[in-house]
KEDOZA-990409 format. One record per atom (N, C-alpha, C): residue number from 1; residue in three letters; atom name; x, y, z. Coordinates in nm, 2 decimals, padded with zeros to 4 digits. Layout:
BEGIN
+-----+--------+-------+--------+--------+--------+
: num : residu : atome :      x :      y :      z :
+-----+--------+-------+--------+--------+--------+
: NUM :    ALA :    CA :      X :      Y :      Z :
...
+-----+--------+-------+--------+--------+--------+
% end
This chain:
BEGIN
+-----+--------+-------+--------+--------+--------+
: num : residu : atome :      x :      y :      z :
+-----+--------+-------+--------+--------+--------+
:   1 :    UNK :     N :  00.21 :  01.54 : -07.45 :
:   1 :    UNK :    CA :  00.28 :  01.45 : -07.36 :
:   1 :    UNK :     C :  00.19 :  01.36 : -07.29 :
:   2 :    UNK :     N :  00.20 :  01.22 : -07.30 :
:   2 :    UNK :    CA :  00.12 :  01.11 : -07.23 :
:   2 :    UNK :     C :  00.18 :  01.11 : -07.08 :
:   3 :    UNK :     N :  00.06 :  01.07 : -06.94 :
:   3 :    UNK :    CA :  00.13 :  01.07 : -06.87 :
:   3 :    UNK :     C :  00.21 :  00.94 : -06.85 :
:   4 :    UNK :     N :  00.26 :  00.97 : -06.78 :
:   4 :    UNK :    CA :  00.41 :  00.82 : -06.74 :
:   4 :    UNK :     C :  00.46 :  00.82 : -06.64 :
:   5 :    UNK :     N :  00.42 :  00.77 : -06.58 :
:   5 :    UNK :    CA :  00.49 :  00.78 : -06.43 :
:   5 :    UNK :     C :  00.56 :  00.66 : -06.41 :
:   6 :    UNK :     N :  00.57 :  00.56 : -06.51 :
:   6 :    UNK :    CA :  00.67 :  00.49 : -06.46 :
:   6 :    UNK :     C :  00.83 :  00.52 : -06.49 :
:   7 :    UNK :     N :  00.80 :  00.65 : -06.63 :
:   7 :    UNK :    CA :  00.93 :  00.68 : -06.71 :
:   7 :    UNK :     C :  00.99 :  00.58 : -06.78 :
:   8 :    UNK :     N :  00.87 :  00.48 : -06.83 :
:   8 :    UNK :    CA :  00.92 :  00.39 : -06.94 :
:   8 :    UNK :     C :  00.79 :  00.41 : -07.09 :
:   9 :    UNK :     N :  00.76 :  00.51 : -07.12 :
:   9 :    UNK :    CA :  00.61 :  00.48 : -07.21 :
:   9 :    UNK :     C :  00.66 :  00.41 : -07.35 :
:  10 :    UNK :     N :  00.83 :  00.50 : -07.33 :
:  10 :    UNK :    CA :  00.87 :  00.45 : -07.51 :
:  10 :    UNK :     C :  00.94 :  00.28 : -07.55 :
:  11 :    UNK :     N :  00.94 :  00.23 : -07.38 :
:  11 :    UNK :    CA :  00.99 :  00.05 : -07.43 :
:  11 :    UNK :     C :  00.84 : -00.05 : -07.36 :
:  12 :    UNK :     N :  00.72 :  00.07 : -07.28 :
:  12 :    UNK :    CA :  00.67 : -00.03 : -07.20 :
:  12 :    UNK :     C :  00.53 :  00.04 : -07.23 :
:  13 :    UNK :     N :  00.49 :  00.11 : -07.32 :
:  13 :    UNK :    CA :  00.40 :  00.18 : -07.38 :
:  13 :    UNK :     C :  00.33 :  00.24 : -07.24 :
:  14 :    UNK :     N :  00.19 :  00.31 : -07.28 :
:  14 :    UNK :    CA :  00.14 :  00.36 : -07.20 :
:  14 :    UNK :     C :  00.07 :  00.27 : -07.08 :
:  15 :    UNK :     N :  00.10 :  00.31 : -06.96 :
:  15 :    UNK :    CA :  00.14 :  00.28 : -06.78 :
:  15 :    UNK :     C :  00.16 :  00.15 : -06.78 :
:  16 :    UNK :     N :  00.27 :  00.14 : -06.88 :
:  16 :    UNK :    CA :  00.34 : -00.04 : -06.87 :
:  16 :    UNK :     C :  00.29 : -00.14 : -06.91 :
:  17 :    UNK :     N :  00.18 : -00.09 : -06.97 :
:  17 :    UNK :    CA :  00.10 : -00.24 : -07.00 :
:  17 :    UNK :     C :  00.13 : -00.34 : -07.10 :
:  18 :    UNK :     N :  00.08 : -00.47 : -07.10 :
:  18 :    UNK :    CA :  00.16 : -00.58 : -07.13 :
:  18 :    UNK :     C :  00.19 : -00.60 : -07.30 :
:  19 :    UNK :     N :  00.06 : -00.57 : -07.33 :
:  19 :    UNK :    CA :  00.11 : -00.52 : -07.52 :
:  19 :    UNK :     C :  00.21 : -00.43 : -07.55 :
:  20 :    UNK :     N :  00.26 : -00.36 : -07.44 :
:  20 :    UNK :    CA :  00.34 : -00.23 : -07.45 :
:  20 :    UNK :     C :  00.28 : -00.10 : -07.62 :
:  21 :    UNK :     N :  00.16 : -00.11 : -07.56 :
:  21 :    UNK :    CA :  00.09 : -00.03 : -07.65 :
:  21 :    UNK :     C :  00.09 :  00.10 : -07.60 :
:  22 :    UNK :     N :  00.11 :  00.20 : -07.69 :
:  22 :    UNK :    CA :  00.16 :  00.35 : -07.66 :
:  22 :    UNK :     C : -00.02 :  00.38 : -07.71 :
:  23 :    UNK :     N : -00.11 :  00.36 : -07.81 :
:  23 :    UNK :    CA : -00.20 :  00.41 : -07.80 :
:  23 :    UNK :     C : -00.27 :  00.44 : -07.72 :
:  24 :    UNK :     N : -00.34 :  00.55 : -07.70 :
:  24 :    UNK :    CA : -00.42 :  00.57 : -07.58 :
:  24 :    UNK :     C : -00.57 :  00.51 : -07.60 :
:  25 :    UNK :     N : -00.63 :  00.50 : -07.68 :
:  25 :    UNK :    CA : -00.71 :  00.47 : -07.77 :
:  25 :    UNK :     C : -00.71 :  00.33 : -07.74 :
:  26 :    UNK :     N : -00.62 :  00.27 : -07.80 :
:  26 :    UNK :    CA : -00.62 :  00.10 : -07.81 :
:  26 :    UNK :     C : -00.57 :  00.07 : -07.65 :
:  27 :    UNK :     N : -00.51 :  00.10 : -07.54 :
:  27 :    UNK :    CA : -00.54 :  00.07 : -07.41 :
:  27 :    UNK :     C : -00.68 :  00.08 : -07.37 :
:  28 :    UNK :     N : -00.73 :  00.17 : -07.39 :
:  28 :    UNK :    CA : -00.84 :  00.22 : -07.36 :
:  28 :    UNK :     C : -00.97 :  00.11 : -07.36 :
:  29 :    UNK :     N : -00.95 :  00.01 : -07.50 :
:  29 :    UNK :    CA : -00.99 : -00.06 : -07.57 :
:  29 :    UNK :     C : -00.98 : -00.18 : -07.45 :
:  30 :    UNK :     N : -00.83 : -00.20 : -07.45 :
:  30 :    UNK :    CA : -00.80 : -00.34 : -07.37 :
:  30 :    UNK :     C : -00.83 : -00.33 : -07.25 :
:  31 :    UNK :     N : -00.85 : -00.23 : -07.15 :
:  31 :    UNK :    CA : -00.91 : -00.22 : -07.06 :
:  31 :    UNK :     C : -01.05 : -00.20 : -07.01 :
:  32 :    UNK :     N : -01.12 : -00.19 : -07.11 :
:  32 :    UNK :    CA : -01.26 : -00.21 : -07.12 :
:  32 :    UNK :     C : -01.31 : -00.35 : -07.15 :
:  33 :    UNK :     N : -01.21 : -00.40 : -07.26 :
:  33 :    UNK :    CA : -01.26 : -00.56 : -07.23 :
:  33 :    UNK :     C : -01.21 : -00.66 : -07.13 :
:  34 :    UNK :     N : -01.11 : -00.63 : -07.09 :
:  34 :    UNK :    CA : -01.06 : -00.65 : -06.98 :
:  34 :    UNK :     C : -01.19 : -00.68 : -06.82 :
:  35 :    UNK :     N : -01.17 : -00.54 : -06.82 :
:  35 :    UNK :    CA : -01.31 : -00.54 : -06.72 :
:  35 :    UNK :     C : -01.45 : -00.59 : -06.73 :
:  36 :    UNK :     N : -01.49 : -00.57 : -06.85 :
:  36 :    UNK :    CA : -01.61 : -00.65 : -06.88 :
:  36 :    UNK :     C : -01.57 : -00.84 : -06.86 :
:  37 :    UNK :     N : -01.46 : -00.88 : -06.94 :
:  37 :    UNK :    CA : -01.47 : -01.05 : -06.92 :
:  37 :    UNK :     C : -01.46 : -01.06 : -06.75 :
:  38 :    UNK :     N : -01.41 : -00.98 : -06.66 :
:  38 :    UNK :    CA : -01.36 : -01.04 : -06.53 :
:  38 :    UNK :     C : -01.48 : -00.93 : -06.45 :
:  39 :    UNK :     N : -01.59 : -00.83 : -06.47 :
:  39 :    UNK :    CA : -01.64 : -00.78 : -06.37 :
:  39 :    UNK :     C : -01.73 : -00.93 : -06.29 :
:  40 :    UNK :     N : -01.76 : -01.00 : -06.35 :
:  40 :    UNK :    CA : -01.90 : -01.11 : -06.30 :
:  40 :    UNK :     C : -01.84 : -01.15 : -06.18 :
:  41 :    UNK :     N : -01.68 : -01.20 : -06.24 :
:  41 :    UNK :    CA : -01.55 : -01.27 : -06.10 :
:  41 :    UNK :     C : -01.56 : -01.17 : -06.00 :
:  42 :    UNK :     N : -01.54 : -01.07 : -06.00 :
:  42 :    UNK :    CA : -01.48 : -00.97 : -05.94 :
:  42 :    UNK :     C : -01.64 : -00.91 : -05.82 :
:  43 :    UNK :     N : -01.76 : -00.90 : -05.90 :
:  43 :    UNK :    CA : -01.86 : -00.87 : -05.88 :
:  43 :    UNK :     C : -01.90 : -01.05 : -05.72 :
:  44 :    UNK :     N : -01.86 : -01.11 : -05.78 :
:  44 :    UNK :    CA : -01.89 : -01.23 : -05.70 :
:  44 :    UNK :     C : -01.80 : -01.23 : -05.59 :
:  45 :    UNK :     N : -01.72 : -01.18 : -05.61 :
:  45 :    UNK :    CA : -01.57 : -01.21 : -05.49 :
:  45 :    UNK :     C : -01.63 : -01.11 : -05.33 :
:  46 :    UNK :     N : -01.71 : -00.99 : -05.38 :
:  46 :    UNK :    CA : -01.75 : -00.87 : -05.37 :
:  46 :    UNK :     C : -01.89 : -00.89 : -05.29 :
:  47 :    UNK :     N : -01.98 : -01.03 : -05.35 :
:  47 :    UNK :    CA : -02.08 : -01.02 : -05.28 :
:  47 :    UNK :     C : -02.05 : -01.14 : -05.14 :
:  48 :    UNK :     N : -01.94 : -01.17 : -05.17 :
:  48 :    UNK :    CA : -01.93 : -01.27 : -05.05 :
:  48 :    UNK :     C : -01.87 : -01.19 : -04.91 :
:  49 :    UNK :     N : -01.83 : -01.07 : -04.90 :
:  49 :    UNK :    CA : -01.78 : -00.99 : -04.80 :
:  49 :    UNK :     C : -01.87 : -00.95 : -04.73 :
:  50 :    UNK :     N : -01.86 : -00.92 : -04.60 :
:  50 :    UNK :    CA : -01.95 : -00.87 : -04.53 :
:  50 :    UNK :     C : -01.93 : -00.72 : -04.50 :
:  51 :    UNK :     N : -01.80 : -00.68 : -04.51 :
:  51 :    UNK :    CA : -01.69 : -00.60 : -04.54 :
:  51 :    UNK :     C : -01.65 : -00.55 : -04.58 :
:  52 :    UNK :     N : -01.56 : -00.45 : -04.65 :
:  52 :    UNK :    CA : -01.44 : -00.43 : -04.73 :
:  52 :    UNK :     C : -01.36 : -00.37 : -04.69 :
:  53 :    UNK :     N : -01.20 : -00.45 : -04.74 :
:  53 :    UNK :    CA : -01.08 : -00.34 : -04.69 :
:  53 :    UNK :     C : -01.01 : -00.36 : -04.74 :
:  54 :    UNK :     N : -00.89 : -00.24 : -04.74 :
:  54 :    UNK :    CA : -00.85 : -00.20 : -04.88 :
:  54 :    UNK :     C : -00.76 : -00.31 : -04.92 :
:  55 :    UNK :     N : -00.75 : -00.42 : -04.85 :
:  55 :    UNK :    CA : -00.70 : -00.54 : -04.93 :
:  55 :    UNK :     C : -00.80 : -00.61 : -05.03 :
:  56 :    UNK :     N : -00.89 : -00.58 : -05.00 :
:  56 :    UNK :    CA : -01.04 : -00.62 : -05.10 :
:  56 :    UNK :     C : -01.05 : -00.55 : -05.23 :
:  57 :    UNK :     N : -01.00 : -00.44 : -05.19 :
:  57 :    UNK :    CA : -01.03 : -00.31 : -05.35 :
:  57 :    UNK :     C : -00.90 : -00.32 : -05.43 :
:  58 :    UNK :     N : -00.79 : -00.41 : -05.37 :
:  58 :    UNK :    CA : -00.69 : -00.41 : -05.45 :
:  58 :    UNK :     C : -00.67 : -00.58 : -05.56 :
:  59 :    UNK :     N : -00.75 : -00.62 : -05.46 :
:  59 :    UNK :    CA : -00.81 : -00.78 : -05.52 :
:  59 :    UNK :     C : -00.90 : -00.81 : -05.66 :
:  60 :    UNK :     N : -00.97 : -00.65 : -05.64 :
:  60 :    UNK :    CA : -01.08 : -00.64 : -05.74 :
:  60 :    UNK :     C : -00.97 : -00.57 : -05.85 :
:  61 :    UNK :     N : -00.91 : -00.52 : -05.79 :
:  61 :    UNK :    CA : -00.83 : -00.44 : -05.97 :
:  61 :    UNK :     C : -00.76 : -00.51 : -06.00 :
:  62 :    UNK :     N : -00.69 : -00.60 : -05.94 :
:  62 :    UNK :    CA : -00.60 : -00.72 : -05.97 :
:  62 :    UNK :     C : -00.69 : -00.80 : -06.08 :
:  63 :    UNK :     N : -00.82 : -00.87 : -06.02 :
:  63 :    UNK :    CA : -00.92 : -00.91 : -06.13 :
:  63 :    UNK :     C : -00.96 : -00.87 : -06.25 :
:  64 :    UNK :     N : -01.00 : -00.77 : -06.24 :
:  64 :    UNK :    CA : -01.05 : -00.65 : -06.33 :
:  64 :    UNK :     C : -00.94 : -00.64 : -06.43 :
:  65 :    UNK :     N : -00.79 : -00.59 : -06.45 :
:  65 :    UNK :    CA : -00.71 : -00.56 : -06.48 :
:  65 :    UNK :     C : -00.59 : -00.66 : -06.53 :
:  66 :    UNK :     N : -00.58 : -00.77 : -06.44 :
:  66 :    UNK :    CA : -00.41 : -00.82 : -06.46 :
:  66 :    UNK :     C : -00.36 : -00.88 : -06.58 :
:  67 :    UNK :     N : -00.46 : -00.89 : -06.64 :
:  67 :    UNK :    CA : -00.47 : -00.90 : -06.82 :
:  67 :    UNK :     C : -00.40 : -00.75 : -06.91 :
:  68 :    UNK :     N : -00.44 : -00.66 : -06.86 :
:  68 :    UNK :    CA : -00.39 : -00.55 : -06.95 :
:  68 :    UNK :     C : -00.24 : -00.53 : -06.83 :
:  69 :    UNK :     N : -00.26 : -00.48 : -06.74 :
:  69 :    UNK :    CA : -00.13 : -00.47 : -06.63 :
:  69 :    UNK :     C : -00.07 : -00.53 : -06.53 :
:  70 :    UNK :     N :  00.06 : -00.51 : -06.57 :
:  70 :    UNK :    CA :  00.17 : -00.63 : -06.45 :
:  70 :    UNK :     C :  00.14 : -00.60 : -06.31 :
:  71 :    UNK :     N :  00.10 : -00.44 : -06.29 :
:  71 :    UNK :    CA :  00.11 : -00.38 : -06.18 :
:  71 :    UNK :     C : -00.06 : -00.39 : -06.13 :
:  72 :    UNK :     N : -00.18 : -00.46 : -06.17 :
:  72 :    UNK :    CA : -00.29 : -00.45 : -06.11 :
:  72 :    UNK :     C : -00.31 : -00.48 : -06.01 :
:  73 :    UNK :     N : -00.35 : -00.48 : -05.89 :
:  73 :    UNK :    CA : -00.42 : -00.52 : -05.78 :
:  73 :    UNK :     C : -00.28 : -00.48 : -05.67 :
:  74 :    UNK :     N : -00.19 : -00.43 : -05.71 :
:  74 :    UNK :    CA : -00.05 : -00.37 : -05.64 :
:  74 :    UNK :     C : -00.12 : -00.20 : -05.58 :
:  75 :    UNK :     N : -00.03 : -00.20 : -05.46 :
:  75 :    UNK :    CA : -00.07 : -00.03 : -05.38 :
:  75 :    UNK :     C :  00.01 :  00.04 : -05.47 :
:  76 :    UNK :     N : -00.01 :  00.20 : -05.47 :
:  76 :    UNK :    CA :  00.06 :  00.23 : -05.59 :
:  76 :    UNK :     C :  00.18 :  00.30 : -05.49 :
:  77 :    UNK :     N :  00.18 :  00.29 : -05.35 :
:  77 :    UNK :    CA :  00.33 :  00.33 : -05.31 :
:  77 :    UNK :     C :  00.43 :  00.23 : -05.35 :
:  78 :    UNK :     N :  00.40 :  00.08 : -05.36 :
:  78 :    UNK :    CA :  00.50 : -00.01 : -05.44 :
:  78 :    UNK :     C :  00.48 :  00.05 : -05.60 :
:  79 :    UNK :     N :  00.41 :  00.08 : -05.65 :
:  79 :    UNK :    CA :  00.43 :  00.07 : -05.80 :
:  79 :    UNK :     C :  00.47 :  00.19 : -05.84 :
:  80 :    UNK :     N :  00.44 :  00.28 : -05.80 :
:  80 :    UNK :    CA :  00.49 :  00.44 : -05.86 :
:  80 :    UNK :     C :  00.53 :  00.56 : -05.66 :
:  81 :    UNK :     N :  00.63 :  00.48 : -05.58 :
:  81 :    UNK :    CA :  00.62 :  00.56 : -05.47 :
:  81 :    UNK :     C :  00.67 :  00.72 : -05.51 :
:  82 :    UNK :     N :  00.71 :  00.76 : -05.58 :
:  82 :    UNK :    CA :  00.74 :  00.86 : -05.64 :
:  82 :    UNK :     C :  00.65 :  00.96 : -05.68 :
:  83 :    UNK :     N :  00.51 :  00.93 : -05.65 :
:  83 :    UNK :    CA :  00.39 :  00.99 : -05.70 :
:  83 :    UNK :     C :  00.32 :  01.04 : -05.59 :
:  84 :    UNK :     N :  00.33 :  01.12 : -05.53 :
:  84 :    UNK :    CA :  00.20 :  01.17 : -05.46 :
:  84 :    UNK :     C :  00.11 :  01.14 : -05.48 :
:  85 :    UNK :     N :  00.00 :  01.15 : -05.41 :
:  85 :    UNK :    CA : -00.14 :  01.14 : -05.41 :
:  85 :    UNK :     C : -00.20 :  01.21 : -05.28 :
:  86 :    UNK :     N : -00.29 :  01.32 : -05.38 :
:  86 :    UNK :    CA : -00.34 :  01.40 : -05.25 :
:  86 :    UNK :     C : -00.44 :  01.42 : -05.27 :
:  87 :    UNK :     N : -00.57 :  01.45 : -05.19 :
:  87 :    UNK :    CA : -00.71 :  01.47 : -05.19 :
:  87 :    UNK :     C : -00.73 :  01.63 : -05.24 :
+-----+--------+-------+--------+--------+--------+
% end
């Protein structure tokens, strides 16, 4: 069983992404190059802060990501509030 937390894997493939590809394998894929074409942007956005906060770290996965996901650079209490998250 893939995880799914949005409880759409079978119309919206694996964690919604925009190919709606269920491989884990071939996500895996698109988010590697993903990150590689946008780390330079992202890496630049990064050195101009004196700072960071968590509106900064959400900026960067937005960058990094919004190519493979609708939901990147989103908190994930808006995207999956249903999910715990605990240390």
């Amino acid at each position: 069983m893939s995880f799914d937390p949005f409880n759409d894997f079978e119309t919206a493939g694996y964690l919604r992404n925009f190919a709606a590809e269920k491989d884990l394998d071939l996500v895996k894929v698109l988010e590697h190059r993903s990150f590689l074409a946008n780390l330079e942007k992202a890496l630049d956005a990064l050195r101009r802060k004196k700072s960071l906060a968590y509106s900064d770290v959400l900026k960067v996965h937005r960058s990094l990501f919004e190519a493979v996901y609708p939901w990147a650079g989103q908190d994930r209490t808006k995207t999956a509030p249903h999910l715990a998250v605990s240390r």
